[in-house]
N, C-alpha and C positions, 0 to 999 in steps of 0.2 A: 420679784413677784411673791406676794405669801398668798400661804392657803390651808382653806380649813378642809379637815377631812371628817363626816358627819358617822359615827358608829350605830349600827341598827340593828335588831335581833335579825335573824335569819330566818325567812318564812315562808312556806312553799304553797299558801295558801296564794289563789289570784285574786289582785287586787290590792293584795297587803298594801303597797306600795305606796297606793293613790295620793293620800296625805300627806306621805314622806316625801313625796316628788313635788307637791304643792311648794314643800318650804324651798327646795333646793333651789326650784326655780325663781321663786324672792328672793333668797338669797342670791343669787345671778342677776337679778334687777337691782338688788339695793346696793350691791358689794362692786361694781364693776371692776377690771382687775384685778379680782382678785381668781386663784383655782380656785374653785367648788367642787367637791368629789364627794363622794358616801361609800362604804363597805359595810360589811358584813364583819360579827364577832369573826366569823371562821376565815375572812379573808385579810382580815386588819393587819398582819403583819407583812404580808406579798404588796398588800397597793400601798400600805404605808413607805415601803422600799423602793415602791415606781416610784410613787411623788416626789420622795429626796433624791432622786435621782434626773429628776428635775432641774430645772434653774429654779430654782426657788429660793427666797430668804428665811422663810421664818414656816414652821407648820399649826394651825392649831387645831385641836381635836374634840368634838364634842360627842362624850354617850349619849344616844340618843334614846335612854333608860330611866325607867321609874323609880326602881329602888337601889337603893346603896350596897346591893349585893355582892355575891361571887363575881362575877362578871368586872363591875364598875371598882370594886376595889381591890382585886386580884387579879383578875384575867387580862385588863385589858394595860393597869401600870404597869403588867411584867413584860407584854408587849412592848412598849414605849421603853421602857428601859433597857431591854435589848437592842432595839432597831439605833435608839438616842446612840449607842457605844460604838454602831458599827457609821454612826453620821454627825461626831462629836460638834460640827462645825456649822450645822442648821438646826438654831432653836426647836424643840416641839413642847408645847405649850398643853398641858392635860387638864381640858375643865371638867368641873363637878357634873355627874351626872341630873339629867333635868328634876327631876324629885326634889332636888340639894337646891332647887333656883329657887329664892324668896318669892320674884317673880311670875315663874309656874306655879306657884301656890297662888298669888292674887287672880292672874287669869284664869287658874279651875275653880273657887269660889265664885270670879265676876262670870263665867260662864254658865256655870248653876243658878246662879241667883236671875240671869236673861231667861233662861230655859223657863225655869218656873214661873214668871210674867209671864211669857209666850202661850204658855200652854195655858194657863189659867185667861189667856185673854183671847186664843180662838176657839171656834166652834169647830166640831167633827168634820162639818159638812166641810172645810178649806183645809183640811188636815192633807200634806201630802207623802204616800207612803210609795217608796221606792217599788218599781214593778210594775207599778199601777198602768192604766192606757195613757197617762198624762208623760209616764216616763219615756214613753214612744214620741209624744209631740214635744215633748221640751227637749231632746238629743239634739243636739250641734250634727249637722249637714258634716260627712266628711269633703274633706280639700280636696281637691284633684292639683295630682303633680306627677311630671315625669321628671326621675330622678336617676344622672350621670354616676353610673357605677364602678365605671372605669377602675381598673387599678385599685378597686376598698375591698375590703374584704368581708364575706357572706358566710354567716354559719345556717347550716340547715341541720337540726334534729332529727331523727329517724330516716328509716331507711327503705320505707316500704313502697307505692306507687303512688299518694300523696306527694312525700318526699319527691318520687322521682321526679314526677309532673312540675313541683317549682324552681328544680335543677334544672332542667329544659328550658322554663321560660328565662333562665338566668344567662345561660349560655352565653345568646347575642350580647348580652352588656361587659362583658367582655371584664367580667368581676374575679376578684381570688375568689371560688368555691372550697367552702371544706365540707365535707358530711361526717356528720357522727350519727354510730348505732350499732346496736351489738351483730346484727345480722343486714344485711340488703338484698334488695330484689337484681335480679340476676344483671337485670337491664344497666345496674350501675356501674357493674365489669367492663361492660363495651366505654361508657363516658370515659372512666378512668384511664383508658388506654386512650382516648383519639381527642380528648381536650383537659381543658387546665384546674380537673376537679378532685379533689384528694379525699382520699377516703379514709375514714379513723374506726376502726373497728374494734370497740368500746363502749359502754355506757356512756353518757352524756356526762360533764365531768364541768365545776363552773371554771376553772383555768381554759376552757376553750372558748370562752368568750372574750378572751385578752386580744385587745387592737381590734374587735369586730366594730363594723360599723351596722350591721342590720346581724337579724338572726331569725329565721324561717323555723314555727316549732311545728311538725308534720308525725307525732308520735300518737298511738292507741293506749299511751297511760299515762291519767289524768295527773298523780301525781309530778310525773315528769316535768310533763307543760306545767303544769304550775313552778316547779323551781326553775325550770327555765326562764318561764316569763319574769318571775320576780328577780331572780337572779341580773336578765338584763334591763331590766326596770330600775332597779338600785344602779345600775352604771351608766344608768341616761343611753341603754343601745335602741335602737328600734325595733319594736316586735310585730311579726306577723304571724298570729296563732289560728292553726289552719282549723280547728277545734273550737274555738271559741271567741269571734270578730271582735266580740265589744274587748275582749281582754285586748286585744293588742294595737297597736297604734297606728296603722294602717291596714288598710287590704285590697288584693292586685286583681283590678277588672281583668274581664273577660274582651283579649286583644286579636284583632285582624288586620292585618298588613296588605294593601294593595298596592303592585307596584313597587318603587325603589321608595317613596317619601311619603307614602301617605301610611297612617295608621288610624285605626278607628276604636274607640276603647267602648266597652258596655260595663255599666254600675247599677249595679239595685241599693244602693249603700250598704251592703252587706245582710241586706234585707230576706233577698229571695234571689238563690244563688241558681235556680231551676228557671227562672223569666227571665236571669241573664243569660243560661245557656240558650234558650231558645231565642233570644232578641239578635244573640250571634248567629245564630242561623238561619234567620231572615234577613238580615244585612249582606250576609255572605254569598243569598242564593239572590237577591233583590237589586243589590246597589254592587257586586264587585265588578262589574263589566263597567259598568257607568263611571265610578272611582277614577277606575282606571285611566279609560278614554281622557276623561274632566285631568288628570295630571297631564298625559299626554299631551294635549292640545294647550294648556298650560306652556310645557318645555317649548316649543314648537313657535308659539306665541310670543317668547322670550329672545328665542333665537332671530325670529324676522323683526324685532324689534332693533337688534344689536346692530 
């Protein structure tokens, strides 16, 4: 198997990503079999060592950089030629940063030259500016999905009673928890001692997102969530930023359990998270007797059938 490994500034801004995730994932459509991965300047030598540590044939590595600077013709060949010495036996392949593509030059001239057609050929009035109420109706509906966590493992950021609240709802899935944060609310003494949640007593740190399959950011600094999210945005993890819904890639209705099999899930799409507490409290004071029975009489039904 070969594989490219995509290099990208490092950026704690949210969002940064979005673009970068576009290509990764054509490249995962257009390359099949092949790894696809991206890092971070600051990370480039630790994932570069997971990958050849891989089955892997061959690596090749694209900066994903403007200029032919410090970075692209220092920082990132001294990498390479270190990690090369300690993996003499799986080519890695160093291309020219994107600035250096004849290429990228055609496609940011022929993109400029569209732009200014474009603009010179609509009016004001069909101009569409991000923010606007139109960016409310043209959003993509989130998916609904219940997703087997068994045995993956979960990071949750901060440590406060956000935090605690999505370590609870994680419990039952019967997930590896870890938490990181420099301090916790007291309530996470008790978890640690009577179920299977670890507690990292720290700053948030990006090598704690190694082997994560999701990652919960539950912090009161912005900063933070911002490198976090981007952090696992750049490694294809899943985010749930309890701060900020549109930044992250899903988010966890509002759930009531009746009975051994039934569940009942409440969503605003992350709209109006006050009309989903209270839609849960009219299902709960309204419909959980009836649930109930409606299973009941189900099981029962199954049985004089048998």
């Amino acid at each position: 198997m070969k594989a490219i490994l995509i290099i990208a500034h490092h950026c704690i801004l949210p969002g940064a990503y979005r673009g970068f995730e576009e290509i990764l994932d054509k490249l995962h459509h257009e390359m099949p079999g092949t790894r696809v991965a991206s890092t971070s300047l600051l990370d480039l030598e630790n994932d570069l060592r997971t990958i050849l540590r891989e089955d892997v044939e061959s690596v090749t590595l694209l900066p994903f950089l403007l200029l032919n600077g410090q970075h692209a013709k220092n920082d990132v060949p001294r990498v390479v030629s270190k990690v090369q010495a300690e993996f003499p036996h799986i080519p890695i392949t160093l291309l020219p940063c994107l600035g250096d593509w004849r290429e990228f030059a055609d496609m940011v001239v022929g993109g400029l030259a569209s732009a200014q057609r474009t603009s010179s050929d609509s009016s004001a009035s069909h101009r569409y500016a991000p923010g606007s109420p139109q960016d409310e109706v043209d959003r993509a509906a989130l998916f609904s999905i219940e997703l087997n966590l068994e045995g993956r493992s979960v990071l949750v950021v901060g440590g406060g009673h956000i935090a605690l609240r999505k370590v609870k709802t994680l419990l039952p899935t019967k997930s590896r928890i870890t938490v990181v944060a420099p301090q916790f609310d007291s309530e996470f003494l008790k978890l640690e001692e009577s179920s299977h949640v670890t507690l990292i007593r720290r700053a948030y740190d990006p090598q704690d997102l190694r082997g994560v399959f999701m990652v919960f950011i539950c912090t009161d600094k912005p900063a933070v969530n911002a490198q976090v999210s981007n952090d696992a945005h750049s490694r294809r993890i899943l985010v749930n930023n309890a701060c900020d819904y549109l930044d992250g890639d899903f988010i966890v209705p509002a759930r009531l359990d009746f009975g051994k099999n039934v569940a009942v899930t409440v969503s605003t799409q992350g709209r109006a998270p006050s009309l989903a507490k209270k839609l849960k409290q009219k299902i709960q004071r309204e419909w959980a007797e009836g649930l109930e029975q409606a299973e009941q009489d189900f099981f029962v039904n199954i049985e004089r059938e048998v």
